[in-house]
C-alpha positions in Angstrom: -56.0 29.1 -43.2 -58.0 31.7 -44.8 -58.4 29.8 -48.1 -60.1 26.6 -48.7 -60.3 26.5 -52.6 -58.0 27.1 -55.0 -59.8 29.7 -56.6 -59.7 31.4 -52.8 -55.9 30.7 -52.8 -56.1 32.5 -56.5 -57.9 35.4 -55.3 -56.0 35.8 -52.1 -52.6 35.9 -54.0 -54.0 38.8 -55.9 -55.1 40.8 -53.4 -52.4 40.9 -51.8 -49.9 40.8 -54.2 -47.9 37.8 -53.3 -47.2 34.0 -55.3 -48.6 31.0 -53.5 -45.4 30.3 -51.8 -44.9 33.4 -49.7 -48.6 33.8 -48.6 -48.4 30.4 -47.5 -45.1 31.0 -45.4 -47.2 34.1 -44.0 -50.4 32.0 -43.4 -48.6 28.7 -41.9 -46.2 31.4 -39.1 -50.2 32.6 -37.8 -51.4 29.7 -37.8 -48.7 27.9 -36.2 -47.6 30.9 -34.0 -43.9 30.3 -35.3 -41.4 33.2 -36.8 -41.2 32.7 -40.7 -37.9 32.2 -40.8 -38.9 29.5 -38.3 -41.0 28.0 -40.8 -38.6 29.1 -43.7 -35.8 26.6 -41.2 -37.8 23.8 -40.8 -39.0 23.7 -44.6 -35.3 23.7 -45.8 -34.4 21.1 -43.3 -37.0 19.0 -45.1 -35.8 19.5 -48.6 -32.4 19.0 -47.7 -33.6 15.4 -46.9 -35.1 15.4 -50.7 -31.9 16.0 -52.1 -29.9 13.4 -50.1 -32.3 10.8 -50.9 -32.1 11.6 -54.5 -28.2 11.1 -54.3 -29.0 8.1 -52.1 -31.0 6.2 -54.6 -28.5 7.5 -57.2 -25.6 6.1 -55.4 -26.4 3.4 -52.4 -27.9 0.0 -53.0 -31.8 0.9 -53.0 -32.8 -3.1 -53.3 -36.1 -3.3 -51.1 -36.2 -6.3 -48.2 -38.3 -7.7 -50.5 -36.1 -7.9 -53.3 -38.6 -6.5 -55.7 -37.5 -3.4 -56.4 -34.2 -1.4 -56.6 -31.8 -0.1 -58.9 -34.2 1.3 -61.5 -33.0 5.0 -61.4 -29.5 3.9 -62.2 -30.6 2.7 -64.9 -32.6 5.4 -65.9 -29.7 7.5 -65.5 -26.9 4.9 -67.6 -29.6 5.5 -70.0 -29.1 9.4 -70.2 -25.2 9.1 -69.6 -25.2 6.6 -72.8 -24.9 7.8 -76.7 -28.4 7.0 -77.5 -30.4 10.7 -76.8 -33.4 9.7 -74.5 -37.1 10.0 -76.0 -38.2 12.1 -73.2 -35.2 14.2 -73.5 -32.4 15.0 -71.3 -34.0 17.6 -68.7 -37.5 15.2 -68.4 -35.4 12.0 -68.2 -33.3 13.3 -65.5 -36.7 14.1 -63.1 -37.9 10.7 -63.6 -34.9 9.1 -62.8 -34.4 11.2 -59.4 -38.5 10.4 -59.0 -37.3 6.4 -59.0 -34.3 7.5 -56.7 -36.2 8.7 -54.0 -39.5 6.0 -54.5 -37.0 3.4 -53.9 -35.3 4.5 -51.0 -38.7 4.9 -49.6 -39.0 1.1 -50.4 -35.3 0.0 -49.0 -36.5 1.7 -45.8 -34.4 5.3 -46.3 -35.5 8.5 -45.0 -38.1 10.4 -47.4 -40.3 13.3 -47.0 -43.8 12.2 -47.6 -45.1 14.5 -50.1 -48.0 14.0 -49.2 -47.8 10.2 -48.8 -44.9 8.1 -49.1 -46.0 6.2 -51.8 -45.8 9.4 -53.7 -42.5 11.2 -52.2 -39.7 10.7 -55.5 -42.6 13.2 -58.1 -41.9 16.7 -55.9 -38.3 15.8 -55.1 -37.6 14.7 -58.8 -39.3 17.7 -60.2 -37.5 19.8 -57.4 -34.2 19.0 -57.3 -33.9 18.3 -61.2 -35.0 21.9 -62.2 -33.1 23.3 -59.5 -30.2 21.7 -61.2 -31.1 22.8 -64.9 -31.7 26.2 -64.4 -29.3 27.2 -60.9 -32.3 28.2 -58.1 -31.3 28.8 -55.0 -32.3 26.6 -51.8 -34.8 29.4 -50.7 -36.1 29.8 -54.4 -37.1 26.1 -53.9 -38.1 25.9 -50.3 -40.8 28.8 -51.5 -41.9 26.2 -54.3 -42.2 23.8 -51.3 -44.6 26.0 -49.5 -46.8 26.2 -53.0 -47.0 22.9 -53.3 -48.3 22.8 -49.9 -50.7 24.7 -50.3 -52.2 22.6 -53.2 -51.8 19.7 -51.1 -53.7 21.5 -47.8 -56.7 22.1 -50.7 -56.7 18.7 -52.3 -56.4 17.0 -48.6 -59.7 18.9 -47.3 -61.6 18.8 -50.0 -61.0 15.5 -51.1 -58.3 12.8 -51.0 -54.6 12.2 -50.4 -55.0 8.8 -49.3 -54.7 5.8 -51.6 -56.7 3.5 -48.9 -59.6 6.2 -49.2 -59.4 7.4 -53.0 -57.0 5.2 -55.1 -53.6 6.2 -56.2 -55.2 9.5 -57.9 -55.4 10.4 -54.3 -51.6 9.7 -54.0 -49.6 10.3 -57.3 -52.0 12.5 -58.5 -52.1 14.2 -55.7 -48.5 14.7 -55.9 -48.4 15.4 -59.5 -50.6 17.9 -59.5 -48.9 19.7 -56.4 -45.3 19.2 -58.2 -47.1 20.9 -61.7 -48.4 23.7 -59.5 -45.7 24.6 -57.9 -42.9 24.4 -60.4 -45.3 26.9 -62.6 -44.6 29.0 -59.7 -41.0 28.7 -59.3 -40.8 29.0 -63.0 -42.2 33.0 -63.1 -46.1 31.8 -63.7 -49.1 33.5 -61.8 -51.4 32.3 -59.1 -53.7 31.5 -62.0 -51.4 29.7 -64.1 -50.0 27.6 -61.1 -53.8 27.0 -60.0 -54.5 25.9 -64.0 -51.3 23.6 -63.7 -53.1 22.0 -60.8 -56.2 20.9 -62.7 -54.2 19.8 -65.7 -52.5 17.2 -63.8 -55.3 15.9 -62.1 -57.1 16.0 -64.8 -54.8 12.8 -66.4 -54.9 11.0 -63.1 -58.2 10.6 -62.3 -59.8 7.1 -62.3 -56.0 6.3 -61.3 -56.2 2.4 -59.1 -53.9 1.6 -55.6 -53.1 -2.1 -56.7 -50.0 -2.6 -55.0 -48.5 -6.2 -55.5 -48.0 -7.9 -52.3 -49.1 -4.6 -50.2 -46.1 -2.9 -50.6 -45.1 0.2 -51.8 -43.3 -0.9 -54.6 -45.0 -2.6 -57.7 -46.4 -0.6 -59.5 -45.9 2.3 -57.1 -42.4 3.5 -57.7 -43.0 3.7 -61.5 -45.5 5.6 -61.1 -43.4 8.0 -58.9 -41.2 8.4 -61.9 -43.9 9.0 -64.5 -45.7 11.0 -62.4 -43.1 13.5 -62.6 -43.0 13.7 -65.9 -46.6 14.6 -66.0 -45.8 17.1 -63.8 -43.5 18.9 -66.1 -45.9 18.4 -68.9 -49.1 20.7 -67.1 -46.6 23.0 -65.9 -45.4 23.7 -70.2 -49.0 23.5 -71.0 -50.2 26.0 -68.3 -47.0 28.9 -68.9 -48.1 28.0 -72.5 -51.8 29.8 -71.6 -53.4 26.5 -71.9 -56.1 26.0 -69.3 -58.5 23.6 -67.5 -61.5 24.5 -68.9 -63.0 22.5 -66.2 -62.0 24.6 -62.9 -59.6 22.7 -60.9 -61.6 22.7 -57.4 -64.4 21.3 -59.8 -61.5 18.7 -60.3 -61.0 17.7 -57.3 -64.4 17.6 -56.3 -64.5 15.0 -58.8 -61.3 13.0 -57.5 -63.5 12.8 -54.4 -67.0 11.4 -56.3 -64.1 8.7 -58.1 -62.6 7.3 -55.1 -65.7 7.3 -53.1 -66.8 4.9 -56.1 -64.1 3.3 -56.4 -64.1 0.0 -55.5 -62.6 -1.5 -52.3 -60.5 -4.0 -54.0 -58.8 -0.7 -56.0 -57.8 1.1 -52.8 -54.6 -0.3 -51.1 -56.7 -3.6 -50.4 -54.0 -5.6 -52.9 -57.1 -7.5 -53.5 -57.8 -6.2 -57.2 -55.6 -4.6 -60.0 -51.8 -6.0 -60.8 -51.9 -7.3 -57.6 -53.9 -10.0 -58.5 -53.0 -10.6 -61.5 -51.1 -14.4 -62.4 -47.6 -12.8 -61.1 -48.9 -10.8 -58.7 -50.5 -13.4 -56.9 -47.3 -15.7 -57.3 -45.4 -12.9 -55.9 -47.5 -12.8 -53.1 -47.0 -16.5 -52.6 -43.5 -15.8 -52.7 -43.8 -13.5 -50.6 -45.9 -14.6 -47.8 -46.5 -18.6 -48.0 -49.5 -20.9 -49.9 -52.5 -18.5 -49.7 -50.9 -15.2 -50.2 -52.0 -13.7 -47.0 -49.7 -10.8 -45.6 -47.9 -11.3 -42.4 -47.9 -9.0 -39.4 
């Protein structure tokens, strides 16, 4: 790639006079060696698997093995089907419910995209295909957005986290929340600068974020966090179309996601030795789960 910063993604873009998305299409068919519409195929592919696991956790029974978890975006959505107008709103309601969708198909065992973990994959998919929906993009509009947000993710990866074992779950959902922010910014008519300012507003509100899954899984409180993760993701994406900024430079963000989860401790990283996961029910749902002592099989 010929960028490893966001500002170098920023300044590439406006040289050559192109949004995030399309440079990225050009720079993954060089590096790759792949036609773009190749790389334009296989992306689609993927967020045609999005979709159907959002109308899979929408329609299908999404209860986890473990019994934990499922259901939730259902809810979510009897919620904005009912008389009673939802808090968030309509449009910010709808993304968190298809966030939960997708999260717990991940946690049934469906097929999701990992973007860029699995723990993380409902935030792009609920942004995605609930905006797509509200204001009538097209596939390729979207698959574009896709390419933005991997951009962000190929920045964040190498210069610091996207790994909840190495950095927490700001290295996960925030990860992903800040990817989602910059690339619907993007899709929404922003500028390379705006979409990169999107980026360190969301990070920005999940640093210090802990990966205290109960029982090890990917469920509790991880597919919550899926949902209001998107909502975040909306929020920096108003803020930054709104010409509100990170004063702090978002690579200066991530820098300092890195210092966090370095310093964070080990019990906070995926361990399920620290956090909720050890809290009085957590640690009775780890009994539960695995026999007197709590100890995770295989």
């Amino acid at each position: 790639m010929r960028f490893s910063t966001l500002e170098e993604l920023k300044e590439l873009c406006r040289t050559e006079s192109l949004p995030i998305g399309r440079l990225m299409v050009i720079e993954q068919a060089q590096e790759t060696g792949g036609s773009e519409a190749q790389i334009m195929e296989q992306m689609t592919s993927y967020y045609g698997i999005m979709k159907e696991a959002v109308r899979k956790g929408l329609e299908e029974d999404t209860t986890s093995r473990s019994g934990l978890t499922g259901g939730d975006a259902k809810r979510v959505m009897t919620l904005i089907a009912g008389t009673g107008m939802p808090a968030l709103g309509e449009s910010a309601c709808t993304a968190m419910a298809y966030a939960l969708a997708v999260s717990e198909v991940n946690a049934s065992m469906g097929r999701v995209i990992a973007t860029p973990t699995a723990g993380s994959c409902g935030i792009i998919p609920g942004v995605f295909v609930s905006t797509q929906e509200r204001f009538g993009w097209t596939d390729e509009h979207m698959v574009y957005g896709l390419f933005a947000a991997g951009a962000i993710g190929y920045v964040i990866a190498n210069n610091s986290f996207v790994s909840g074992a190495e950095g927490g779950c700001q290295a996960e959902v925030g990860s992903a929340i800040g990817m989602a922010a910059g690339a619907l910014t993007e899709l929404r008519g922003g500028t390379p600068e705006q979409a990169v300012h999107a980026v360190g507003l969301a990070l920005k509100n999940s640093l210090g974020l802990i990966c205290d899954p109960v029982g090890g899984l990917v469920e509790i409180p991880c597919i919550v966090r899926n949902g209001f993760g998107s909502v975040t993701a909306l929020a920096a994406s108003d803020m930054a179309l709104a010409g509100v900024r990170s004063v702090i430079p978002s690579d200066e963000v991530i820098d300092v996601m890195l210092e966090v989860g370095a310093a964070m401790p080990e019990k906070h990283r995926e361990t399920a030795k620290g956090g909720l996961a050890q809290t009085p029910t957590g640690r009775k749902i780890m009994n539960q789960l695995y026999g007197k002592g709590g100890n995770k099989k295989g």
